[in-house]
Backbone atoms as SQL, in Angstrom:
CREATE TABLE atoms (id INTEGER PRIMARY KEY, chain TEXT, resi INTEGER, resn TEXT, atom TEXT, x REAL, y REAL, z REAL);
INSERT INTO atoms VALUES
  (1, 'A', 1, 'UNK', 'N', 34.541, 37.400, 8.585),
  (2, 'A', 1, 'UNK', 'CA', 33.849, 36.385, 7.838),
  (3, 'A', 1, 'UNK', 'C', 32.757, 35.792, 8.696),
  (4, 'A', 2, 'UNK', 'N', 31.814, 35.975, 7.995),
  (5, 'A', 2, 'UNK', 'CA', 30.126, 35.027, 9.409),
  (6, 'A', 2, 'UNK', 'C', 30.646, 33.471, 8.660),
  (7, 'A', 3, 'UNK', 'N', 30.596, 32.837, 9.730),
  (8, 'A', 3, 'UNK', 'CA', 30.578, 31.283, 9.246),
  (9, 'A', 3, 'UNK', 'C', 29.451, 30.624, 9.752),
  (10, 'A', 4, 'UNK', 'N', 28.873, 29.624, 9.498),
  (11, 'A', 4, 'UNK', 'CA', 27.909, 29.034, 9.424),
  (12, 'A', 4, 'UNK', 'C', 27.980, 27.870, 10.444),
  (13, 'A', 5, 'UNK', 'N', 27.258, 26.993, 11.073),
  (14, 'A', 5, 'UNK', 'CA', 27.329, 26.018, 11.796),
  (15, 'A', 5, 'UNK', 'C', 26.729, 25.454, 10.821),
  (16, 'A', 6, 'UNK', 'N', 26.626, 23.965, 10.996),
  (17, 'A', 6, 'UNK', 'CA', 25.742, 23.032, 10.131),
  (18, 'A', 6, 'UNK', 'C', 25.944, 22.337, 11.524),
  (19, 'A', 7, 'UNK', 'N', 24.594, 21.957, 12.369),
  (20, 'A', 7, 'UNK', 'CA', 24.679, 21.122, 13.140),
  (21, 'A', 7, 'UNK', 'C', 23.648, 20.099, 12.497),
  (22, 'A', 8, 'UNK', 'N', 23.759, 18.965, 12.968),
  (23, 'A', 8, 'UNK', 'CA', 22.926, 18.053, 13.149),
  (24, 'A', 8, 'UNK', 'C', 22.050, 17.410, 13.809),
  (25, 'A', 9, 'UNK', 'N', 20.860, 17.483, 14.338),
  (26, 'A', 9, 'UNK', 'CA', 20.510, 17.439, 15.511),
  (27, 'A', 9, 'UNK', 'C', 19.558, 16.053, 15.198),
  (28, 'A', 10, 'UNK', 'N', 19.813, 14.806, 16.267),
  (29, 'A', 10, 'UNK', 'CA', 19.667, 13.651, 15.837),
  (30, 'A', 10, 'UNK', 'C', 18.694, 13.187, 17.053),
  (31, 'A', 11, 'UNK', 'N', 17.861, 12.583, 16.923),
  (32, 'A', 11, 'UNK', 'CA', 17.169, 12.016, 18.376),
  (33, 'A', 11, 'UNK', 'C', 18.350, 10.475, 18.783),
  (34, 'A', 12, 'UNK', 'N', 18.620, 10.565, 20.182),
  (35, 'A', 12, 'UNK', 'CA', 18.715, 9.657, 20.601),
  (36, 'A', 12, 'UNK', 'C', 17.760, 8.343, 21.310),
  (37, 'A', 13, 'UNK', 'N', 18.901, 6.948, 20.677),
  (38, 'A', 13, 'UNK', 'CA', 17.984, 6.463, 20.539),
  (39, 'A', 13, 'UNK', 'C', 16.949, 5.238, 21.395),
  (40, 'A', 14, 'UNK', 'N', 17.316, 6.013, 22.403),
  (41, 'A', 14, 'UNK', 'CA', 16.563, 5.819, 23.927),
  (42, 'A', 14, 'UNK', 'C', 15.334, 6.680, 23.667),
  (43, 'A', 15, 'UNK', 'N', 14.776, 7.773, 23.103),
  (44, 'A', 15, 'UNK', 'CA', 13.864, 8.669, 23.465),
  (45, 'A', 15, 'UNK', 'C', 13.228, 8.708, 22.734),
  (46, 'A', 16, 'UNK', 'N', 11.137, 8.538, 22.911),
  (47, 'A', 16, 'UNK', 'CA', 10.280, 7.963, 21.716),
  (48, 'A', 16, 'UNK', 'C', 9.971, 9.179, 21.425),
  (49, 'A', 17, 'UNK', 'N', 9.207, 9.250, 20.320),
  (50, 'A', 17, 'UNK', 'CA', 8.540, 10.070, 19.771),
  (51, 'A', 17, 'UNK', 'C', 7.138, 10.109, 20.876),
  (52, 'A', 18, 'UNK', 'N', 6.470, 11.775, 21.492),
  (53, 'A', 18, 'UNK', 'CA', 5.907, 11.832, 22.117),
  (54, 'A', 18, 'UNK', 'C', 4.774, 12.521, 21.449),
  (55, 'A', 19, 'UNK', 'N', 3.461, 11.533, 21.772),
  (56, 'A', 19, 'UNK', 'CA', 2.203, 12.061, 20.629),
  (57, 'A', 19, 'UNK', 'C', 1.661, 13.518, 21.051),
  (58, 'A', 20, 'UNK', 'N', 1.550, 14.363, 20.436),
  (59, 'A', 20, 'UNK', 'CA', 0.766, 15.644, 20.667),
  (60, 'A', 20, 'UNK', 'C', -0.724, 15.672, 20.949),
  (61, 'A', 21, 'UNK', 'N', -1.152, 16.111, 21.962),
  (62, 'A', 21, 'UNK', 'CA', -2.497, 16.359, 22.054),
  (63, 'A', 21, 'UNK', 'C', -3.368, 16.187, 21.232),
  (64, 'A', 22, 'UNK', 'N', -4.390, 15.773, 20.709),
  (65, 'A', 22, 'UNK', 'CA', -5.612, 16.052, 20.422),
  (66, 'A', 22, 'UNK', 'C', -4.586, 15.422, 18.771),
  (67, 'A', 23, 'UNK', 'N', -4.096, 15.043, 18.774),
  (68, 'A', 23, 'UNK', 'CA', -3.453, 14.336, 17.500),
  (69, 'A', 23, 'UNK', 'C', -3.265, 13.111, 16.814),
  (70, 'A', 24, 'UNK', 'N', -4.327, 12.550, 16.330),
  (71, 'A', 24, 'UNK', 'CA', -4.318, 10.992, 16.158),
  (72, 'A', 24, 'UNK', 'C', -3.078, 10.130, 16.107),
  (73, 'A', 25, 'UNK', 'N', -2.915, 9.202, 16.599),
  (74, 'A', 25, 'UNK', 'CA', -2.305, 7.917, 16.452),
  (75, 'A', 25, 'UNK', 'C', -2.299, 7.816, 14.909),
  (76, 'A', 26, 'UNK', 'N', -1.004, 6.893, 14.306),
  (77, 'A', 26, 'UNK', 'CA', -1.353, 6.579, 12.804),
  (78, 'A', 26, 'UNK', 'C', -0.973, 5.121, 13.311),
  (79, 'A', 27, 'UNK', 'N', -1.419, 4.151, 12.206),
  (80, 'A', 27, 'UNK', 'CA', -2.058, 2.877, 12.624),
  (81, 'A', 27, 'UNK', 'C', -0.486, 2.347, 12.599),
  (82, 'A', 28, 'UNK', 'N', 0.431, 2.684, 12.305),
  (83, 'A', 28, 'UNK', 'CA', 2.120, 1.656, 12.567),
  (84, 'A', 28, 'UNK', 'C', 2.459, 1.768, 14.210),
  (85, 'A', 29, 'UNK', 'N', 1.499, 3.248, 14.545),
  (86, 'A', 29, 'UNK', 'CA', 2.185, 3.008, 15.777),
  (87, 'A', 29, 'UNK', 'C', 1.241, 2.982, 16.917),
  (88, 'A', 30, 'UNK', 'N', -0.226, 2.465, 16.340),
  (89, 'A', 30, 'UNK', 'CA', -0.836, 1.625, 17.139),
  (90, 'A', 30, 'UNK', 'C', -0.246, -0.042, 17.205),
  (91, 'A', 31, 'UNK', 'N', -0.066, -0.127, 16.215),
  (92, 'A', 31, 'UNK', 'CA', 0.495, -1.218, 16.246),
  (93, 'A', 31, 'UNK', 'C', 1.863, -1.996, 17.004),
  (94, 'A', 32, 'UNK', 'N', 2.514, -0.768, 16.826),
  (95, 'A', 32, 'UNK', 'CA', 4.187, -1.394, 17.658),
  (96, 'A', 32, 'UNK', 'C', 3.635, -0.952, 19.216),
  (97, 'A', 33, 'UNK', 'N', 2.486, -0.289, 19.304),
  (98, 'A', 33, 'UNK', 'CA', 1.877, -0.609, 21.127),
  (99, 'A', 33, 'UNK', 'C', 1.355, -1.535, 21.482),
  (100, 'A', 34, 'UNK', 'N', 0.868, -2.310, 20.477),
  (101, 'A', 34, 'UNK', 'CA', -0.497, -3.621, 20.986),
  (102, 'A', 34, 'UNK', 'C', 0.629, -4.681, 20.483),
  (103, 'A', 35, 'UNK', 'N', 1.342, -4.785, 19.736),
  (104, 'A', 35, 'UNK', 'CA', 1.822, -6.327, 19.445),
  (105, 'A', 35, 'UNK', 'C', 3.485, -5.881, 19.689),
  (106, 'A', 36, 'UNK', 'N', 3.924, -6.597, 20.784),
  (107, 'A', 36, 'UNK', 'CA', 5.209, -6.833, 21.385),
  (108, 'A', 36, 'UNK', 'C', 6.526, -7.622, 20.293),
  (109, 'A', 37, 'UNK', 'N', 5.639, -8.335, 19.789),
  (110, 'A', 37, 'UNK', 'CA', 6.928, -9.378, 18.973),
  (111, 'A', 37, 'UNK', 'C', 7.160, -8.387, 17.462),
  (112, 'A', 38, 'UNK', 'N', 8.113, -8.382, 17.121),
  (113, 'A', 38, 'UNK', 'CA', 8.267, -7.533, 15.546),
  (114, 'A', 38, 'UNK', 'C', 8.051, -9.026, 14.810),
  (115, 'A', 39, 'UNK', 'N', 7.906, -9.764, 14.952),
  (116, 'A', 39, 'UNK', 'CA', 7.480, -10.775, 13.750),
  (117, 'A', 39, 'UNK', 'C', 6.064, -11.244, 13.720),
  (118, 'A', 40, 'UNK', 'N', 5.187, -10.777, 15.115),
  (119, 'A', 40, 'UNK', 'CA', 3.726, -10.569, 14.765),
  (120, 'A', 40, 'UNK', 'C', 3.645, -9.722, 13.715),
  (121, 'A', 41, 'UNK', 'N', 3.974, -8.290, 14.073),
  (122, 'A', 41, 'UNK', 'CA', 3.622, -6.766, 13.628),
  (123, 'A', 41, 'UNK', 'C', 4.103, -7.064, 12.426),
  (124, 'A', 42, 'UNK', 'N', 4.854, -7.550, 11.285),
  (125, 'A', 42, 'UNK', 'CA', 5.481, -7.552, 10.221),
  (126, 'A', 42, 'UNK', 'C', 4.012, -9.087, 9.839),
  (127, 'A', 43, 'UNK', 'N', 4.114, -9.948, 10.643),
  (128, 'A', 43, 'UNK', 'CA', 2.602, -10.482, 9.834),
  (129, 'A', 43, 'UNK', 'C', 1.488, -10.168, 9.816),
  (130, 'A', 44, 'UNK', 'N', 1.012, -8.605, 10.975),
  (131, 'A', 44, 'UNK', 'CA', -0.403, -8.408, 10.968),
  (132, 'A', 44, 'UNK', 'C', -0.022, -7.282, 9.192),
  (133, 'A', 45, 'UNK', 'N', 1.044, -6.682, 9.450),
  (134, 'A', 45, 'UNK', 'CA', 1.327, -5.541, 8.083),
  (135, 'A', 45, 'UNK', 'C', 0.909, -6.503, 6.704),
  (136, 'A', 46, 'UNK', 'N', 1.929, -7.541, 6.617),
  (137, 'A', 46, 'UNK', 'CA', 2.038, -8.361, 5.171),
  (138, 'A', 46, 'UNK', 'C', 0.444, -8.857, 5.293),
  (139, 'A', 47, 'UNK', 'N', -0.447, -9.110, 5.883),
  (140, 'A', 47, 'UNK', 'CA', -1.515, -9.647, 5.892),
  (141, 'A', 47, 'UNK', 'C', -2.659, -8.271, 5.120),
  (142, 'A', 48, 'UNK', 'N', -2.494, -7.342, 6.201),
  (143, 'A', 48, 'UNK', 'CA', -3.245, -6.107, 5.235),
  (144, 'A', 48, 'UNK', 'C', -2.782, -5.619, 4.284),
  (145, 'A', 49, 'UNK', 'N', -1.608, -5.686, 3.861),
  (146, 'A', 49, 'UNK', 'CA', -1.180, -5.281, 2.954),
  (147, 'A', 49, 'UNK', 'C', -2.073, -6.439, 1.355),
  (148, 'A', 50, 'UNK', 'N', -1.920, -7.961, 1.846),
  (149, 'A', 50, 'UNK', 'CA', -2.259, -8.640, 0.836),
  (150, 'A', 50, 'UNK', 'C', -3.775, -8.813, 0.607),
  (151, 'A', 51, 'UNK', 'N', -4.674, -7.696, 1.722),
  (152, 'A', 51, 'UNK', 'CA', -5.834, -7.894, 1.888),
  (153, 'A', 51, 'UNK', 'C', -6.113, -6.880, 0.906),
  (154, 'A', 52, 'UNK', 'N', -5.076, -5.741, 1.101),
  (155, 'A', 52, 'UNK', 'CA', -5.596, -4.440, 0.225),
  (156, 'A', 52, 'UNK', 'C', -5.566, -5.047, -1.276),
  (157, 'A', 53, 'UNK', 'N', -4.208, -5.697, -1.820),
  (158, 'A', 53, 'UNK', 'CA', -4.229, -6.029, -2.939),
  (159, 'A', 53, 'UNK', 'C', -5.383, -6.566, -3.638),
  (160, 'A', 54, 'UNK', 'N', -6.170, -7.994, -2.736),
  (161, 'A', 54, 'UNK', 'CA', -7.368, -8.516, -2.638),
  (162, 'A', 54, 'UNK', 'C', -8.418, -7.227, -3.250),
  (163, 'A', 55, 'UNK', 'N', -8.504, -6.719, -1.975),
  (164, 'A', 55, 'UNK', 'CA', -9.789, -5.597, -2.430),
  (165, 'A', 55, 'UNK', 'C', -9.549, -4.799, -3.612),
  (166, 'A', 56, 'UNK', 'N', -8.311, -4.216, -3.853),
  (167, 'A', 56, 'UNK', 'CA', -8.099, -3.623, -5.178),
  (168, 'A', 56, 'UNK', 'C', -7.855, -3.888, -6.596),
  (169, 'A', 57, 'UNK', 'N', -7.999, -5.302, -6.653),
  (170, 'A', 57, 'UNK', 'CA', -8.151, -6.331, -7.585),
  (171, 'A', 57, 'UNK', 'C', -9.438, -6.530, -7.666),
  (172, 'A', 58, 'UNK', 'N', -9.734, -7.000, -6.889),
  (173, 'A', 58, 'UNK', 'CA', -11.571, -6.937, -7.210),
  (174, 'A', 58, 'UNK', 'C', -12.229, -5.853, -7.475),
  (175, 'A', 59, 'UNK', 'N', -11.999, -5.160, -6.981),
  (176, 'A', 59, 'UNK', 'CA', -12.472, -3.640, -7.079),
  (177, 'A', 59, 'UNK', 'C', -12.440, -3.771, -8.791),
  (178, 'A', 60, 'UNK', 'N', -11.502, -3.743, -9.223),
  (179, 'A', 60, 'UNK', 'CA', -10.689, -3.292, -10.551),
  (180, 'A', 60, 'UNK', 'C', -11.734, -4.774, -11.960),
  (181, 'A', 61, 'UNK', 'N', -11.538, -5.527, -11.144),
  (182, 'A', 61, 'UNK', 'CA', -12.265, -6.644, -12.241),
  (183, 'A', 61, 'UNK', 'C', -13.709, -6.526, -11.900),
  (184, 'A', 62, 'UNK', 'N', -14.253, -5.433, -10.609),
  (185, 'A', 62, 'UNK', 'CA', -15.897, -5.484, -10.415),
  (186, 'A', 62, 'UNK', 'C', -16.301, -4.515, -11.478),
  (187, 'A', 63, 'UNK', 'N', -15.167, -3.315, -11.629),
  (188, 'A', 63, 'UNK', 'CA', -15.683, -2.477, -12.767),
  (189, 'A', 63, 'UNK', 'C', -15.715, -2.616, -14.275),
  (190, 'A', 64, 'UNK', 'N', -14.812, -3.684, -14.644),
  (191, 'A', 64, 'UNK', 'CA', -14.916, -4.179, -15.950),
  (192, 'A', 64, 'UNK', 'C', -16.569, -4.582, -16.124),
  (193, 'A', 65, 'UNK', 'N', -17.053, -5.247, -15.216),
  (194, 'A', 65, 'UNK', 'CA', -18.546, -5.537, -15.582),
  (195, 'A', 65, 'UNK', 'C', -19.364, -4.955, -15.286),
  (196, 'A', 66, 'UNK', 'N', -19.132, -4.035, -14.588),
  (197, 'A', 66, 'UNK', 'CA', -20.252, -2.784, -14.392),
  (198, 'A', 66, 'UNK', 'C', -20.374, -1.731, -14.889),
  (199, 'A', 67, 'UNK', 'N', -21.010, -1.458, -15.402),
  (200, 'A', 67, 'UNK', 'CA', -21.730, -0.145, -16.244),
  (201, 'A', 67, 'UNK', 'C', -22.177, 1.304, -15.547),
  (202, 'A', 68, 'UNK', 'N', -21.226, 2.134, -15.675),
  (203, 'A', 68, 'UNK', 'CA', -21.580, 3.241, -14.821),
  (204, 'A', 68, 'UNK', 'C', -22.108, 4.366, -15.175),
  (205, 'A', 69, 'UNK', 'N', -23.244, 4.980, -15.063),
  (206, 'A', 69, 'UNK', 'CA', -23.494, 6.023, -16.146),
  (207, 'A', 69, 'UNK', 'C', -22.610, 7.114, -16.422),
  (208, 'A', 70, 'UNK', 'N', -22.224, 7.447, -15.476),
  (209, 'A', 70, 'UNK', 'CA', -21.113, 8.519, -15.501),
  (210, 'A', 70, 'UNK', 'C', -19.877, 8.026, -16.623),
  (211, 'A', 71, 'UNK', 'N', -19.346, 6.945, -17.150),
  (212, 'A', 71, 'UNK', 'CA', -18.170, 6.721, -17.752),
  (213, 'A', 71, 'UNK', 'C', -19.023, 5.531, -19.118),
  (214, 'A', 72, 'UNK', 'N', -18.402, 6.307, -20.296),
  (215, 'A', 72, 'UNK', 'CA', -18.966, 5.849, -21.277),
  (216, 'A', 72, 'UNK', 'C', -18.207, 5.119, -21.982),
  (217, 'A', 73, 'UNK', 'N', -18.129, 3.487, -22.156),
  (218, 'A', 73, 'UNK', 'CA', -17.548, 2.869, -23.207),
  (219, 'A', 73, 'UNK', 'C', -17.556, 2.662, -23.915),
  (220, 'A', 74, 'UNK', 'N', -16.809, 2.882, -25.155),
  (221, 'A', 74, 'UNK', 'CA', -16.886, 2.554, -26.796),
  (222, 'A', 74, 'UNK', 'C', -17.460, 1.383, -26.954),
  (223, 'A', 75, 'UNK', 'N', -18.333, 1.581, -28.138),
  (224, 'A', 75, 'UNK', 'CA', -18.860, 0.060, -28.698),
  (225, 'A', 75, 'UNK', 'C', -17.964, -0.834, -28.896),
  (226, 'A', 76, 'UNK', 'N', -18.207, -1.974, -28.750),
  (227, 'A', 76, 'UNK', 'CA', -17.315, -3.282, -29.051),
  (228, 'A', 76, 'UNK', 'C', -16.050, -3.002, -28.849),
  (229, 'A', 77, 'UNK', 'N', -15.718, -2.253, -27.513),
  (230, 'A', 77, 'UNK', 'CA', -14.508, -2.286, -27.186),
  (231, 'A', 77, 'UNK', 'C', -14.224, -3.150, -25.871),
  (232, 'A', 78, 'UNK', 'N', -13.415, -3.775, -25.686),
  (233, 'A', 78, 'UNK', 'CA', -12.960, -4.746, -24.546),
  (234, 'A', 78, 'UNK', 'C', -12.152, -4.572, -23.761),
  (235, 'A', 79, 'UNK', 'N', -12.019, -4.277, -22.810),
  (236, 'A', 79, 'UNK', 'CA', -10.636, -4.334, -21.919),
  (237, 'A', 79, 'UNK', 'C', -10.247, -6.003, -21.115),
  (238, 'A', 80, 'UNK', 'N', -8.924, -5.795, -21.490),
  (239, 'A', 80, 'UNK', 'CA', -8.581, -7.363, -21.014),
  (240, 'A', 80, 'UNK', 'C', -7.407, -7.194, -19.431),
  (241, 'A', 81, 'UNK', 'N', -8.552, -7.458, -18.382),
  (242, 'A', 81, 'UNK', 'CA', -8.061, -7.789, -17.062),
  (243, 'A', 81, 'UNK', 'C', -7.516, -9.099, -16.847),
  (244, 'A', 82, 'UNK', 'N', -6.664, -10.117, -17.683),
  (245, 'A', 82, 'UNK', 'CA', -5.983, -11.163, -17.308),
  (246, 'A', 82, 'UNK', 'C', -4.860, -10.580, -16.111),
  (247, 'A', 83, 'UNK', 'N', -4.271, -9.474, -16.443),
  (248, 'A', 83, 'UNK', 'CA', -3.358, -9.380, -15.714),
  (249, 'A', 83, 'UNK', 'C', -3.950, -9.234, -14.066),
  (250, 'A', 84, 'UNK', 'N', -4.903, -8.392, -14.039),
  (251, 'A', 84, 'UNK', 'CA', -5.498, -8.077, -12.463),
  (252, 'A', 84, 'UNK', 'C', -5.849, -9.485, -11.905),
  (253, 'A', 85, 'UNK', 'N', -6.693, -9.701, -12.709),
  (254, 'A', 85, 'UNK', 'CA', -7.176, -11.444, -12.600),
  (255, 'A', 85, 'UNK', 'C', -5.881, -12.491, -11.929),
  (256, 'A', 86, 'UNK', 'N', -5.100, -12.399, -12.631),
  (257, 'A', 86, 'UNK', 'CA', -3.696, -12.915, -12.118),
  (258, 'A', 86, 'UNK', 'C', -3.658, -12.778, -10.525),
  (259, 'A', 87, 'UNK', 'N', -3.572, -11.398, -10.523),
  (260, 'A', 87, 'UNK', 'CA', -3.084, -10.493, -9.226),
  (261, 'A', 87, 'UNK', 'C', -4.334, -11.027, -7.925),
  (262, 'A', 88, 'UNK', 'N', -5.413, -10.953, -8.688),
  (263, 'A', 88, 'UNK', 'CA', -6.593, -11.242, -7.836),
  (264, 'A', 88, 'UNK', 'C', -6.629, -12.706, -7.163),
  (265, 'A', 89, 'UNK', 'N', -6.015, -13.631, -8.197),
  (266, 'A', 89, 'UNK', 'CA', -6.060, -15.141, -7.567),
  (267, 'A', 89, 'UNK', 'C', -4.508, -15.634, -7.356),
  (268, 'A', 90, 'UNK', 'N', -3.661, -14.902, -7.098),
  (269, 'A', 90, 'UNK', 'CA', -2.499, -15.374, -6.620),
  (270, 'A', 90, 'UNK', 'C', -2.941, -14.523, -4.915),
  (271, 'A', 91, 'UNK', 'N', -3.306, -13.364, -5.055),
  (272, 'A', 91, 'UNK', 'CA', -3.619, -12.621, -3.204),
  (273, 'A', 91, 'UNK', 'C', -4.380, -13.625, -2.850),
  (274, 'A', 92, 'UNK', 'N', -5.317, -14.370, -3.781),
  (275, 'A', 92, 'UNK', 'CA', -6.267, -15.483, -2.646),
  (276, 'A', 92, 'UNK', 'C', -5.444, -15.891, -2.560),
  (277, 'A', 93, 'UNK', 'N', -5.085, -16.702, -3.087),
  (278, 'A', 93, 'UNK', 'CA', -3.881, -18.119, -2.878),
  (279, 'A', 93, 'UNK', 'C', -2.924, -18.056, -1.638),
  (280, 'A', 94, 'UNK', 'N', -2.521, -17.092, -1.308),
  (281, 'A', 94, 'UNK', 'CA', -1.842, -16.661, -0.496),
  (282, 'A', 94, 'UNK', 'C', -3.060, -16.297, 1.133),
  (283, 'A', 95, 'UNK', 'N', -3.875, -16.233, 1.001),
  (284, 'A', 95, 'UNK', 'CA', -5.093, -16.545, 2.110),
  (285, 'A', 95, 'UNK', 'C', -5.110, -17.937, 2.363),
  (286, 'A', 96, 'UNK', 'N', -4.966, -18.997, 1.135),
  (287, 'A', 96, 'UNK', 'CA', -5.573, -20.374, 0.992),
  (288, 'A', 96, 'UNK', 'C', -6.377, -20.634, 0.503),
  (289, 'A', 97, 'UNK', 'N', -7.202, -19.615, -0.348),
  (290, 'A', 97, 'UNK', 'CA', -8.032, -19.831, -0.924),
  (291, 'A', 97, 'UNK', 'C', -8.024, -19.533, -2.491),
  (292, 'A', 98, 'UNK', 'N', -8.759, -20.890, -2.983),
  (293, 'A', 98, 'UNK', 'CA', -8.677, -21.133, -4.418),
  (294, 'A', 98, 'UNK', 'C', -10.010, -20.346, -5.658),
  (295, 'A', 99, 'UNK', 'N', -9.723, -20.182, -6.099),
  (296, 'A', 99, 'UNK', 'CA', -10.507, -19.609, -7.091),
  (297, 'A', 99, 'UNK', 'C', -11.420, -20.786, -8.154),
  (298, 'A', 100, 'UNK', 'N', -10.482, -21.793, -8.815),
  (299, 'A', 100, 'UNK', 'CA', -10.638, -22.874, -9.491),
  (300, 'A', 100, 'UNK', 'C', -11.804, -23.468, -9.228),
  (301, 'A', 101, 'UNK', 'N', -12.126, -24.261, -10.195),
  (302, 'A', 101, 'UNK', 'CA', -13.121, -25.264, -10.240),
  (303, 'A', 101, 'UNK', 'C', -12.900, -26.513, -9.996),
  (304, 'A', 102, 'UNK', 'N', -12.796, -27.884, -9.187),
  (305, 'A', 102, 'UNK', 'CA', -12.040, -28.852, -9.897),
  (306, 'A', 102, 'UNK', 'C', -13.496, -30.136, -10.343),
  (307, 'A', 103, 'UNK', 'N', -13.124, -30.132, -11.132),
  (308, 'A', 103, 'UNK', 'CA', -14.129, -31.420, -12.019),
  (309, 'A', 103, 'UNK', 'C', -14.487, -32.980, -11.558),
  (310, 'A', 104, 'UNK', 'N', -13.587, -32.964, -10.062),
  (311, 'A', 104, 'UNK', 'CA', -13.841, -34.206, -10.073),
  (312, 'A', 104, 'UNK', 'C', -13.990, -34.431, -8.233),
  (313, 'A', 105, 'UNK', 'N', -14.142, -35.218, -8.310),
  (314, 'A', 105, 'UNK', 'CA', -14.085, -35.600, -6.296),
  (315, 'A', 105, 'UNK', 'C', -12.544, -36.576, -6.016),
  (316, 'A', 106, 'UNK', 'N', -12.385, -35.465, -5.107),
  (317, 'A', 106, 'UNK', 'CA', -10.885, -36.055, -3.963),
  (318, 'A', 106, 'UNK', 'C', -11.721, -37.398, -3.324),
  (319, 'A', 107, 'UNK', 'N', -9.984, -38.424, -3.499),
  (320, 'A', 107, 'UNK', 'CA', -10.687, -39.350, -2.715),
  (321, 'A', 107, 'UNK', 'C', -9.774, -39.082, -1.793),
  (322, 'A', 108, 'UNK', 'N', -9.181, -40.764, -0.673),
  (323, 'A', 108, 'UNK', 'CA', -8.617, -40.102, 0.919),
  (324, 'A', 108, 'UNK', 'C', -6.668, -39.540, 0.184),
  (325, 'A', 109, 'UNK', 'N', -6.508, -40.195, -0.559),
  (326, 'A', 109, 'UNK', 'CA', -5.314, -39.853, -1.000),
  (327, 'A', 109, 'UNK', 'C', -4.780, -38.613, -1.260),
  (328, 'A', 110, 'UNK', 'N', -5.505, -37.678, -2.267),
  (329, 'A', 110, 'UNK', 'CA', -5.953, -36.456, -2.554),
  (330, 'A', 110, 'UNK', 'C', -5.958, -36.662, -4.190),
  (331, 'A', 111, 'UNK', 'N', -5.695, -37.737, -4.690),
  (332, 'A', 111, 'UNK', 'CA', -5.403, -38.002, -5.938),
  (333, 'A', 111, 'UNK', 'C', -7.318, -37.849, -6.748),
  (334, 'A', 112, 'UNK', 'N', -7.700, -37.041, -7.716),
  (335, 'A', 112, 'UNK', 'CA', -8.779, -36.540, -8.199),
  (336, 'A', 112, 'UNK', 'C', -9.211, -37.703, -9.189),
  (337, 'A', 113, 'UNK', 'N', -10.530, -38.209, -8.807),
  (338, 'A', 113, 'UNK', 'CA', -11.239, -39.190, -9.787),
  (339, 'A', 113, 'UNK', 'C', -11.628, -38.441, -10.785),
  (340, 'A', 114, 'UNK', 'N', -12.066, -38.295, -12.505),
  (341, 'A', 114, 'UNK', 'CA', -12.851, -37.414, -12.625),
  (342, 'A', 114, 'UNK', 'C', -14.382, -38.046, -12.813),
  (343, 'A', 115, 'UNK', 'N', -15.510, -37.542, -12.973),
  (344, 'A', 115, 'UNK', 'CA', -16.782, -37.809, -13.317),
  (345, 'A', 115, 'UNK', 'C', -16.975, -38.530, -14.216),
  (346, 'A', 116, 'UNK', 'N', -17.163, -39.581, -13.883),
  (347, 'A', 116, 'UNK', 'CA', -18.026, -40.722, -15.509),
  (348, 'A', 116, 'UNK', 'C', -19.337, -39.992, -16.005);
């Protein structure tokens, strides 16, 4: 009877992964070289990560208003980006930055006068 091994062959976990020649770096593990603390590296990640969202939200509500010759839209047809829109001003929000208008002037309190 031939029998089979099934081994498993596991890296231990003392021993890094060693980059190959002429073989780029991928950016997680530039990263776990330049920033020492794992709770930097987990806020520089969540930060690009909410930057991409940013850009791909805008991206997405820049093409609703732009007209491309290549892609032809039906007459009086509408597409409704509330939802991206959503997506787009909750990723600011999460920067600190507001989208809103507000109508009136902060006084020192923060409590809003509005305009006579």
């Amino acid at each position: 009877m031939g029998g089979y091994c099934n081994e498993t062959y596991t890296k231990n976990s003392m021993e890094e992964d060693k980059p190959i020649k002429g073989q780029p770096k991928s950016f997680l593990k530039k990263l776990k070289e330049n920033v020492d603390d794992h709770e930097e590296q987990m806020a520089i990640l969540g930060a690009m990560v909410r930057l991409g969202v940013v850009v791909w939200s805008g991206f997405i509500i820049t093409l609703n208003y732009v007209e491309l010759p290549m892609v032809k839209k039906p007459l009086g047809a509408s597409s409704d980006i509330t939802f991206v829109a959503s997506i787009f001003t909750g990723a600011l929000a999460t920067f600190g930055l507001s989208t809103g208008n507000s109508n009136g002037k902060k006084n020192g309190n923060g409590d809003t006068k509005p305009k006579a």
